[in-house]
C-alpha positions, 0 to 999 in steps of 0.5 A: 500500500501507498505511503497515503493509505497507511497514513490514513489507516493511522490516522483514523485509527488515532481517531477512533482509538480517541473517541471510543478507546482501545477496544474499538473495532473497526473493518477496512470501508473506515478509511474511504468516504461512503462514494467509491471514488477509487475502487482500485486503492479500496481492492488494494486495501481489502485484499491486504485485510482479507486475502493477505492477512486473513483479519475478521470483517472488524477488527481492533484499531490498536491492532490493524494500527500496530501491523501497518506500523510494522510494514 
């Protein structure tokens, strides 16, 4: 994934972590609006969370935080 959508990932991560604590969960749809505007970064994302990484449809944002971290 681009430089981009990590930082993204992180950053909503950040904000969910913020509002709701460290037991939020959240799925891959959380770091694009509700328009498609670009399904081609939106596949790219849920095949890194599904098929790359085998994570449930939610998952905890410390968690999905700390992989993209590593990467």
């Amino acid at each position: 994934m681009n430089k981009e959508i990590k930082e993204k990932i992180i950053a909503v991560c950040d904000e969910k972590i913020t509002k709701k604590g460290d037991n939020v969960g959240l799925s891959f749809y959380a770091f694009f609006k509700n328009k498609n505007d670009n399904p081609s970064l939106l596949m790219e994302v849920a095949t890194w969370w599904i098929e790359t990484h085998k994570l449930d449809h939610f998952e905890k944002a410390v968690k999905i935080k700390k992989m993209i971290l590593k990467e």
